[in-house]
C-alpha positions as CSV (number, residue, x, y, z in Angstrom):
1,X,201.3,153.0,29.0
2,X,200.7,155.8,25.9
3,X,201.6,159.3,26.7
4,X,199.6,162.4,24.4
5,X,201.0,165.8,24.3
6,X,198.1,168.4,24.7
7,X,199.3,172.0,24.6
8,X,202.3,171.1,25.8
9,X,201.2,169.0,28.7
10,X,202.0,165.4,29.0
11,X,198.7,162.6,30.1
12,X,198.4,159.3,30.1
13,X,196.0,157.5,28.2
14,X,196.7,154.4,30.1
15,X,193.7,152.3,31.0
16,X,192.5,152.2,34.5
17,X,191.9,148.6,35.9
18,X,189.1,147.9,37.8
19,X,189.4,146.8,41.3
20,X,188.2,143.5,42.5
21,X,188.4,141.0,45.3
22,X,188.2,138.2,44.0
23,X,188.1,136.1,40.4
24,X,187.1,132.6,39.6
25,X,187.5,130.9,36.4
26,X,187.3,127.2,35.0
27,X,187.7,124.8,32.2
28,X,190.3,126.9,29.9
29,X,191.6,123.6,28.7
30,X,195.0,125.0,27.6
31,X,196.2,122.9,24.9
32,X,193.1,122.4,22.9
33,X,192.3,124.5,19.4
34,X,189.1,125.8,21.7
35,X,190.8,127.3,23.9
36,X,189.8,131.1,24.9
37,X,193.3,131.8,25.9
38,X,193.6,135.2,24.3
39,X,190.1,136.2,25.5
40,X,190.5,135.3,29.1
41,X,194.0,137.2,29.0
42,X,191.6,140.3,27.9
43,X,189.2,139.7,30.3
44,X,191.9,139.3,33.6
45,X,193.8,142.5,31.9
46,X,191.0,144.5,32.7
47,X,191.1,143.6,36.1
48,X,193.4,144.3,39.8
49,X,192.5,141.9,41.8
50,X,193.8,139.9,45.2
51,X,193.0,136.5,44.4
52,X,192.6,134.8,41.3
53,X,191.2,131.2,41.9
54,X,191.1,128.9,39.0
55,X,188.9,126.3,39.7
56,X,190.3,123.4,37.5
57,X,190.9,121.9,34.1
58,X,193.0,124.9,33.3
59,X,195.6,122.6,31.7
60,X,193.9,119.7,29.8
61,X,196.5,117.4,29.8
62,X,194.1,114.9,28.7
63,X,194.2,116.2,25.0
64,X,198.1,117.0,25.1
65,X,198.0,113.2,25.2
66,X,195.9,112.9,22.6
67,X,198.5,114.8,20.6
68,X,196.7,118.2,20.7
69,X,199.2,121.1,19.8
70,X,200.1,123.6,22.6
71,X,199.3,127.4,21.1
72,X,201.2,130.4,21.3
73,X,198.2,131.8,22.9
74,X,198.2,128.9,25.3
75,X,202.6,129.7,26.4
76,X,201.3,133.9,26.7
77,X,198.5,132.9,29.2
78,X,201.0,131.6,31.6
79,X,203.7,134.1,30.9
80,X,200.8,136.9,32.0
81,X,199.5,135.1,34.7
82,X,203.1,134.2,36.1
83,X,203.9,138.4,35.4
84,X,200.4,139.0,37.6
85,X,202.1,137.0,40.7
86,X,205.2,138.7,40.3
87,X,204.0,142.8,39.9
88,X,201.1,142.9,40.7
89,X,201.5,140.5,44.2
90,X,198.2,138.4,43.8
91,X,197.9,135.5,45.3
92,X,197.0,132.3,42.7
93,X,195.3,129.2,43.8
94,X,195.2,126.4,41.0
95,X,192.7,123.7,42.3
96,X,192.8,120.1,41.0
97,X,190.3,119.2,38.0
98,X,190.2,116.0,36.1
99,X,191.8,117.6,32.9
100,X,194.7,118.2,35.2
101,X,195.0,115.9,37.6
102,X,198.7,115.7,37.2
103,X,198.6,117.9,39.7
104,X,197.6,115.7,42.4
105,X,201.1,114.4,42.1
106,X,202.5,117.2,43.6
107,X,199.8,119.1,45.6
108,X,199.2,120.4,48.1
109,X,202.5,122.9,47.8
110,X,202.9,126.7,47.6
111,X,205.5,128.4,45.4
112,X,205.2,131.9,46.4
113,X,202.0,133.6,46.0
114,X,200.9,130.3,44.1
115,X,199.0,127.5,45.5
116,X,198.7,124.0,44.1
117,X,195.8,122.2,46.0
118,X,192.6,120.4,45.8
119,X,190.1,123.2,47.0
120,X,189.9,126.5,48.6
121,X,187.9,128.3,51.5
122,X,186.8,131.7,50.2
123,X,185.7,134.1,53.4
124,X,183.2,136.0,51.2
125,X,183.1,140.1,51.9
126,X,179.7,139.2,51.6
127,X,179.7,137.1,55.2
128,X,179.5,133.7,53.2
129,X,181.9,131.0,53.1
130,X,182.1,129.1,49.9
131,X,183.6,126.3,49.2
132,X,185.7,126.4,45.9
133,X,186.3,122.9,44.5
134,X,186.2,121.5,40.5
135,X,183.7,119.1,41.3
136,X,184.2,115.9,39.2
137,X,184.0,114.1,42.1
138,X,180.5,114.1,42.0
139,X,180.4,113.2,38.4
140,X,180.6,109.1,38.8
141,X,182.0,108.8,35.3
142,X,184.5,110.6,36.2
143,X,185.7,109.4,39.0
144,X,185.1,106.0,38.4
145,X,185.1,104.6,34.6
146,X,188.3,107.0,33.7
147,X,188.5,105.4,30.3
148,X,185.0,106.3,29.6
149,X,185.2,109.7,30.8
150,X,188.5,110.6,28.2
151,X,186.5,109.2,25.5
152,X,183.5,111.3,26.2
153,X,186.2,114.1,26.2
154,X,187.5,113.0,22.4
155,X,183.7,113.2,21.6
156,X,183.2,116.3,23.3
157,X,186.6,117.9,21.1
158,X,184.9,116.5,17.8
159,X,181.6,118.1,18.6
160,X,183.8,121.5,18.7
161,X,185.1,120.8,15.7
162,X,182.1,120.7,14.1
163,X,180.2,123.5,15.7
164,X,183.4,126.0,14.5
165,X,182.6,124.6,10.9
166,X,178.4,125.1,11.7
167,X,178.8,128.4,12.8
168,X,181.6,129.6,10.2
169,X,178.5,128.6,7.5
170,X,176.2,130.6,9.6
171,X,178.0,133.3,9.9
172,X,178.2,133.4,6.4
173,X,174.5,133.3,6.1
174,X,174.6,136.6,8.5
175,X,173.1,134.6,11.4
176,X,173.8,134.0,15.3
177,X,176.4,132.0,16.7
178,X,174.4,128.8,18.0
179,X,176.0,126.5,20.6
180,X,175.2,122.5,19.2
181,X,177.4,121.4,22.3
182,X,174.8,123.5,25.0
183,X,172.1,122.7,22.6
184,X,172.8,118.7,23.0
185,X,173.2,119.0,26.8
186,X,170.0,121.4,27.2
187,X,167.7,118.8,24.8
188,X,168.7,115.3,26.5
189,X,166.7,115.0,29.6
190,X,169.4,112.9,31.4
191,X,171.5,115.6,31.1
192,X,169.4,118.3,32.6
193,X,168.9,115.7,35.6
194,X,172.0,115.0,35.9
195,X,172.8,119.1,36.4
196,X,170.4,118.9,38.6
197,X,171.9,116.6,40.6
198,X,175.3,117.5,40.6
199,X,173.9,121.0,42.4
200,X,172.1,119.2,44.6
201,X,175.2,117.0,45.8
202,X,177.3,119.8,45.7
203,X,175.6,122.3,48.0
204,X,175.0,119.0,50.1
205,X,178.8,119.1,50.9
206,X,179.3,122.7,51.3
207,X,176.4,122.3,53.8
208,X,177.9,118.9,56.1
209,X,181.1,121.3,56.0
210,X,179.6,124.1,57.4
211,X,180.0,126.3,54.3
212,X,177.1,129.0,52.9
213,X,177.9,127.9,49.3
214,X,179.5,126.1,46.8
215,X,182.1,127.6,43.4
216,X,182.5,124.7,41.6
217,X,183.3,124.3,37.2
218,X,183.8,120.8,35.8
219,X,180.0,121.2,33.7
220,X,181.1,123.8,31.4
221,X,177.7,125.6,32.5
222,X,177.6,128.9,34.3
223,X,174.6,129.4,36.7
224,X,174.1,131.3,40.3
225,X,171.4,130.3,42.3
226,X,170.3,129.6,45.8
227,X,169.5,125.6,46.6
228,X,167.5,124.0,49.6
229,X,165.0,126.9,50.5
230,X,167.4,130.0,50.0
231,X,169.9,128.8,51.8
232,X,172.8,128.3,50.0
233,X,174.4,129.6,47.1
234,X,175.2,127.7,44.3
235,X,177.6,129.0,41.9
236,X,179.2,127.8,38.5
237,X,182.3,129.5,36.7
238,X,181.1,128.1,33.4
239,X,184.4,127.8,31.3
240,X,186.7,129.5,28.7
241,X,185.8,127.0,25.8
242,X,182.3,128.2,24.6
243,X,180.5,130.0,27.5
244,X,183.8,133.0,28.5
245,X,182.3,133.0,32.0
246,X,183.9,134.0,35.3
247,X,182.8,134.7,38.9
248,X,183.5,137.9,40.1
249,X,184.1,139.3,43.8
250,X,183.7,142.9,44.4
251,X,185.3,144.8,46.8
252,X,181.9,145.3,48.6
253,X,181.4,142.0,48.7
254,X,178.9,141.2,45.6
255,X,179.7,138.2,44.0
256,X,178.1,137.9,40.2
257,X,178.6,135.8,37.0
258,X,180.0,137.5,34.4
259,X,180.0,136.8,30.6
260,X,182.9,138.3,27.8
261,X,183.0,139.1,24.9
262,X,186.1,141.2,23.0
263,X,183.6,143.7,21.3
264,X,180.8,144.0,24.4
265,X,183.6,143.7,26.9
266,X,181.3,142.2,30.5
267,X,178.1,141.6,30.6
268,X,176.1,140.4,33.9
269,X,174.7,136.6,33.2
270,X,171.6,135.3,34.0
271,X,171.0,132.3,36.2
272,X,172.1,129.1,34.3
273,X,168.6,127.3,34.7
274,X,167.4,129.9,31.9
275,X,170.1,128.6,29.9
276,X,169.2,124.8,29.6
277,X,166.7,125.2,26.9
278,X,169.1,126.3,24.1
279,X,172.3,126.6,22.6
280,X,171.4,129.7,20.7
281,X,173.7,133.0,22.2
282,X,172.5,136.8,21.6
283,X,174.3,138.1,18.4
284,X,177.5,139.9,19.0
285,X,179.3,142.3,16.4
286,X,182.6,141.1,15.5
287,X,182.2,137.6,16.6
288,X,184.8,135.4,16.4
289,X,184.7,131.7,16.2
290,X,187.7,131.3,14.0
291,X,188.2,127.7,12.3
């Protein structure tokens, strides 16, 4: 906190946080060079909040394997978040992904205000229930060809790689950050059935459980939208390597998807169906999608 002298009077200049329920994020992927680390730190700094619930693959211990290098960034994400449980009493729940399913070893246990488990029952303000789960359990490759799925994963790192070096030349040629990974996934019909499908089985669950709706990640692709006739809610957290999406819960009970960025600060998101046709993303000043 900064304190200014004016006329002899002392104020604080210290931000004011805004009050929420409830937030949701996925697919941070500590330990990868893609990582938003710093940016989600920004983005949970500007917020109080009574639950955070991070909805898997927050560690990908899958690249630490590979030999990826653990960031600074990566070591003062933890240190906040553990500071969060201890001042500001929030309660943490850390849900299973596939990234991190180390964590299966030891779940379900509480240490404190954190919980290590598989999924989470979130009593909406709104008079929902949603079910909060990762979701690669509906993703077959996932589940069942693991080998398969971590080489996918190498391929998906490499395609990073070089969309930092295809958008470091375009911003050189003054244009728009473009997205080849969302551009890939929005092009190849297989994978827009296969989002398709994954909803479909996902809300199918939440429904045989007796849940209103469904919070899942694992897709790296935000979206909020109601399945089977308006009847439930299908939601998406989107992730912290590309997209910087979370789902928000506000103390009277709306629940949004939210985008960041460190120079537009939030911005509401549009449902993820409109985002399936392209990888391009509105132009931001300052962007930074350092190599």
């Amino acid at each position: 906190m900064e304190e200014t002298s004016i006329q002899g009077e002392t104020k604080s200049t210290e931000t004011r946080k805004i009050e929420v329920e409830s937030i949701l994020i996925s697919d941070l992927h500590l330990g990868t060079k893609d990582s938003k680390a710093l940016e989600c730190n920004q983005f949970l700094n500007m917020y109080q909040f009574r639950k955070l619930i991070l909805v898997g693959d927050i560690i990908d211990a899958w690249a630490l394997k590979r030999g990826a290098a653990w960031q600074p960034a990566h070591t003062r994400f933890v240190r906040s978040l553990l500071k969060k449980i201890e001042k500001e009493v929030c309660e943490v729940y850390y849900l299973r992904g596939n990234h991190d399913d180390i964590a299966a070893h030891i779940m379900p246990i509480a240490l404190g205000c954190l919980h290590i488990q598989q999924e989470y029952a979130l009593e909406g303000k709104d008079g929902r229930r949603y079910l909060c789960i990762h979701g690669d359990g509906f993703d077959s490759i996932s589940t069942n060809h693991r080998c398969v799925a971590e080489l996918g994963s190498a391929c998906y790192d490499a395609l990073l790689w070089l969309n930092r070096l295809y958008n470091r030349y375009r911003r050189w040629r003054g244009l728009d950050y473009y997205s080849l990974s969302q551009a890939v996934k929005g092009k190849v019909k297989k994978a827009v059935q296969f989002f398709d499908a994954y909803e479909k089985q996902l809300t199918a669950l939440a429904s045989r459980r007796g849940f209103d709706g469904i919070i899942a990640g694992h897709i790296h692709h935000p979206a909020d939208h109601m399945i089977g006739n308006g009847r439930f809610r299908y939601l998406n957290c989107g992730d912290w390597v590309e997209t910087m999406s979370a789902v928000i819960e506000h103390t009277d009970g709306r629940i949004e998807i939210v985008g960041f960025h460190p120079s537009l600060g939030v911005f509401p998101l549009k449902s993820g169906k409109e985002k399936r046709v392209s990888g391009r993303r509105p132009a931001m000043p300052g962007q930074n999608n350092s190599i």
